[in-house]
N, C-alpha and C positions, 0 to 999 in steps of 0.2 A: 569182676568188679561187683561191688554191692551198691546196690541203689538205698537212697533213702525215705526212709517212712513217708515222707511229703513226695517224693518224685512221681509223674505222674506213672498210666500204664502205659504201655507199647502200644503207639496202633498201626505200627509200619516198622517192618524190619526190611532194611534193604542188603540185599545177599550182593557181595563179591560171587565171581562164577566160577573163572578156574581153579580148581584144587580148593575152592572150596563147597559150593554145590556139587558140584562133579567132580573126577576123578582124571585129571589130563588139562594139557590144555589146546584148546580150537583149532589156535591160531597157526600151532605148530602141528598142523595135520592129524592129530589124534581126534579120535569115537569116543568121549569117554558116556562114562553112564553116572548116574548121578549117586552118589553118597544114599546107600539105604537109610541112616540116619538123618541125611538130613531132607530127604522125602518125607522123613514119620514127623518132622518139624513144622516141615510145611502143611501137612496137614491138620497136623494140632491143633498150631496158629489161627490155622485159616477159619477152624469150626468156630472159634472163640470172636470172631469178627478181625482179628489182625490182620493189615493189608502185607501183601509181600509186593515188594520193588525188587530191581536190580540195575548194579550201578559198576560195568566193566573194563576192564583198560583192554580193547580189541578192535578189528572191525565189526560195524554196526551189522552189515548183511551174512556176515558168516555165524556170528551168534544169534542171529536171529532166526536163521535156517535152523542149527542147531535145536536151540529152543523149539522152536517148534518140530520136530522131526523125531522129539524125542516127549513132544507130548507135555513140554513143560509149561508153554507159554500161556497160556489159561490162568495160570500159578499167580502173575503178575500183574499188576494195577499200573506198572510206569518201568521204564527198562531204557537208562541212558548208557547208550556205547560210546567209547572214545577214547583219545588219549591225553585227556585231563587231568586235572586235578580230580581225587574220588572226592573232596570234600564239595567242589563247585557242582558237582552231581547227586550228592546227598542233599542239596541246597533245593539245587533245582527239582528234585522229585519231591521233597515237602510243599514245593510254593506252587508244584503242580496237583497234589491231593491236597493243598488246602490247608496242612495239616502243621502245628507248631514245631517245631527242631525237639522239642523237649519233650518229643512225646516219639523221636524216628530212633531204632537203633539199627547197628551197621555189623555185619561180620564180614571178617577177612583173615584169610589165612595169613597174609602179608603183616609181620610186627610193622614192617615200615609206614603199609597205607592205612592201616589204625593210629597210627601216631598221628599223620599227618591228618585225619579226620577228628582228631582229639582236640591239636591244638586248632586247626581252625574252625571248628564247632563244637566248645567245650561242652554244650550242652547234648550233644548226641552220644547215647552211649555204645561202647564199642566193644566186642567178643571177639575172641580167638575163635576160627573154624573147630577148632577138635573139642569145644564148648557147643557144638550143633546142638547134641541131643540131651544136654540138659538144661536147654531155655525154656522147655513150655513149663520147667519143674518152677521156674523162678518168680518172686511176686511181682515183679512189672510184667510180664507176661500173662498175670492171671488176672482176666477184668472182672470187676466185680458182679454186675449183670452180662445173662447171656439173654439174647432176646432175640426174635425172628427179625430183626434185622441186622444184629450182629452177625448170625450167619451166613446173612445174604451181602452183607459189606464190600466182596470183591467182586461179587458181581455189577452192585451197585457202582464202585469207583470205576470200572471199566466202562461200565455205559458212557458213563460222567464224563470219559476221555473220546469216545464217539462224537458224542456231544460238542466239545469244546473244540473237535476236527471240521464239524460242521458249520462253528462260529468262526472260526475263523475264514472260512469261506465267502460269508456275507461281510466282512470288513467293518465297516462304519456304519453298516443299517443294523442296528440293533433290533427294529423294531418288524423289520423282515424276517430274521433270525427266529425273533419271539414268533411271529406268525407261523412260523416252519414248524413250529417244534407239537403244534396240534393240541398243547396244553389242557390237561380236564382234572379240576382237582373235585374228589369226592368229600362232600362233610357227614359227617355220620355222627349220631350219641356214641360215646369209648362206649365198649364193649369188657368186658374184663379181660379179653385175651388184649386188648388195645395198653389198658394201663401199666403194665412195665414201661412198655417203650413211652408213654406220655409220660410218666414219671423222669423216665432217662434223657426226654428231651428236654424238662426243667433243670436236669443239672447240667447239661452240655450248653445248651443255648443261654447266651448273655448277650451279647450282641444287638439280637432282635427279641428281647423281650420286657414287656410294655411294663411291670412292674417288681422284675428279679425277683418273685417270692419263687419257691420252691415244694415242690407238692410230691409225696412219695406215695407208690399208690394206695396204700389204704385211705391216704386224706383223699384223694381223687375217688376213691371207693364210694368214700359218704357222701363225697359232692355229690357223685352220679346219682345217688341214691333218696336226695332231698328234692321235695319238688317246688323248692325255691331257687331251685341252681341248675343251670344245662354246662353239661362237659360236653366239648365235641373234638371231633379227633378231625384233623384236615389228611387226604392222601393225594397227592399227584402222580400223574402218568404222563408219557408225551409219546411220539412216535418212535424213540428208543426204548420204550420200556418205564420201567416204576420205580419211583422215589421212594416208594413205603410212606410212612406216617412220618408226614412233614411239620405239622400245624396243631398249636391245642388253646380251642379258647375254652375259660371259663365264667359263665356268665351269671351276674346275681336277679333274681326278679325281685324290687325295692317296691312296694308301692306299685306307681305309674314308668318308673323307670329300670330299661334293661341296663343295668352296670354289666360293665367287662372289666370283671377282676384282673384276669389274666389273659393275655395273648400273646402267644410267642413264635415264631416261624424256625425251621433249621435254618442253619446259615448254609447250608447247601445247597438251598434254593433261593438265597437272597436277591442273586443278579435277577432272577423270573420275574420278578414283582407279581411275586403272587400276596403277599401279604397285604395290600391293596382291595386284592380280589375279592381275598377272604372276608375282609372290614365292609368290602360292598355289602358282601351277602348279609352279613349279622344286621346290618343300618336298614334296609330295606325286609327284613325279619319283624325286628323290631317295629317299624313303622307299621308297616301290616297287622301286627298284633296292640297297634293302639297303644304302643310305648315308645316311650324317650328314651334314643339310645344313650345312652354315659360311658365313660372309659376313665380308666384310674389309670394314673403315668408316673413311675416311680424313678428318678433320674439315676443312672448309675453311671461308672466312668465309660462305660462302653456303648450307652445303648440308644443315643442320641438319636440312630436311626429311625428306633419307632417313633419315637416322638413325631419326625418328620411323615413316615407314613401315616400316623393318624391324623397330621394336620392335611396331607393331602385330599385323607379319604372324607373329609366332611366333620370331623372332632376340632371344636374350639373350645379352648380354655374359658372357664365360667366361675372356679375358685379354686381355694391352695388349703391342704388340711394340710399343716404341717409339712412331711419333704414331700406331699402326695398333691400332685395335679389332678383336679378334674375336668374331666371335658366332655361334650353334650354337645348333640349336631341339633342344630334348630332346622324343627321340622316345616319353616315356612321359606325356606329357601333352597333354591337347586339344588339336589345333588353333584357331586365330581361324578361324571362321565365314567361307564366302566370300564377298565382297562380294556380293548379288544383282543386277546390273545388267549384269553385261559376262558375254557368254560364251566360251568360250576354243577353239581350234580348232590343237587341232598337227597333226604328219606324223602320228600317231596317230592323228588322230580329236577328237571331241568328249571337252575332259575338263571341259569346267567350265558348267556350264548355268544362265541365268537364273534367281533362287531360290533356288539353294545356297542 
């Protein structure tokens, strides 16, 4: 198939197993070893940030033995066994990475269970096995930036599924969960090795960010670079491991007041309420250095959220330039309490500690 100039890239290919990763099949008693070409696939993908899934018609414990026995299973971010439908398990492994339909493709050696993945998820697109080795040649395959977190991606999504093993454990106490998880996000000034990836999270993040503009790094370059303007990179970690660069505010110095051009969170960390966290620190920044914090709020169809966290974190509406909200915490009343779970670590030091 040919993809179209608008279609987005891959960020998940989910592999059918027998006879098509490998050479045999499991169930019927065979060893098989895995397809040399489509090992050189999986590694390709993988350096580019593409997650690999796998999506089987077998038992769950026999290919999972396999998989691992054969050194595979590391390969994988999500691995649904069964004898379903492959399209109710292409379904279920995007709603488990998070990740839209329209962005997962599916190989199978089977014409049948391609079809049946076509029509009930038009949007997935689908390859014949003996098309292994030359997907990484293909332009949905090819992301346009490669960045230190693209190639740490499957490892990332993996943690992410520790993670959500864990949540499920605590049930209904969310706020247990959060405590478990020993949250510390780092804010730092971007560094040049930082701005790809802040660039990269202006085009991916819409969701959570406070006014959709979009910043490629040279314009982040010059920010960094004016001493009217602070860029800062947010990074989280928890007791699984690192998020990488989650967080980027951009902040204007007006006068008496600090504006916040930009601030935008991944939506990978949005359940954390760390974007909350982050808003404490800048507001109490800012007060400290004898300025009014401001925030500019640009509405788009998706991003109603921030909105909501800046009104929690202490930001009220004060005028409207246009489609442009401003909002200013007045510095003669409370702050909102800081979350208790994340604690905050800048160039300064510890300002924000578990418990607040």
């Amino acid at each position: 198939m040919t993809a179209a100039a608008s279609t987005p890239v891959v960020k998940c290919l989910v592999w059918d197993l027998d006879d098509t990763l490998w050479d045999g099949v499991v169930l019927e008693n065979d060893d098989p070893d895995p397809f040399p070409a489509a090992l050189e696939t999986l590694n390709a993908l993988d350096k580019r940030g593409i997650l690999h899934a796998a999506a089987s018609r077998s038992e769950p414990s026999v290919i999972h033995r396999h998989l691992t026995e054969r050194g595979l299973d590391d390969w994988f971010c999500a691995v649904r066994v069964g004898w379903g439908d492959k399209s109710a398990a292409v379904r279920r492994i995007a709603e488990t990475l998070g990740i839209g339909l329209d962005t997962v493709a599916f190989i199978d050696n089977d014409p049948a269970e391609r079809a049946e993945v076509e029509a009930a998820l038009p949007m997935v697109r689908c390859y014949p096995a003996d098309e292994v080795d030359r997907l990484p040649d293909r332009p949905e395959f090819q992301p346009e930036h490669l960045t230190e977190v693209a190639s740490r991606r499957r490892e990332l999504y993996r943690t992410e599924w520790q993670r959500r093993e864990a949540e499920e454990e605590f049930g209904a106490d969310r706020q247990a969960f959060l405590a478990s998880l020993d949250l510390v996000m780092e804010l730092r000034p971007a560094t040049e090795d930082d701005l790809t990836r802040a660039s990269e999270l202006t085009l991916r993040t819409h969701q959570l960010n406070s006014t959709g503009l979009f910043y490629d790094a040279d314009e982040l370059r010059r920010l960094s670079a004016s001493p009217a303007h602070r860029v800062r990179v947010a990074r989280l970690r928890d007791r699984f491991g690192d998020y990488g660069i989650i967080g980027l505010a951009v902040t204007e110095l007006v006068g008496t007041d600090s504006v916040l051009r930009l601030m935008l969170m991944s939506c990978r960390v949005a359940s954390r309420g760390v974007g909350s966290v982050l808003l404490g620190h800048l507001i109490r920044e800012a007060l400290a250095d004898g300025l009014r914090p401001v925030a500019h709020f640009v509405p788009t169809d998706v991003n109603r959220n921030m909105l909501v966290t800046l009104r929690f974190a202490g930001y009220e509406p004060v005028a409207t330039e246009g489609d442009r909200m401003v909002l200013s915490v007045n510095p003669d009343r409370p702050l909102p309490k800081n979350p208790g779970h994340t604690r905050v670590i800048s160039e300064g030091g510890v300002s924000g500690v578990t418990g607040e």
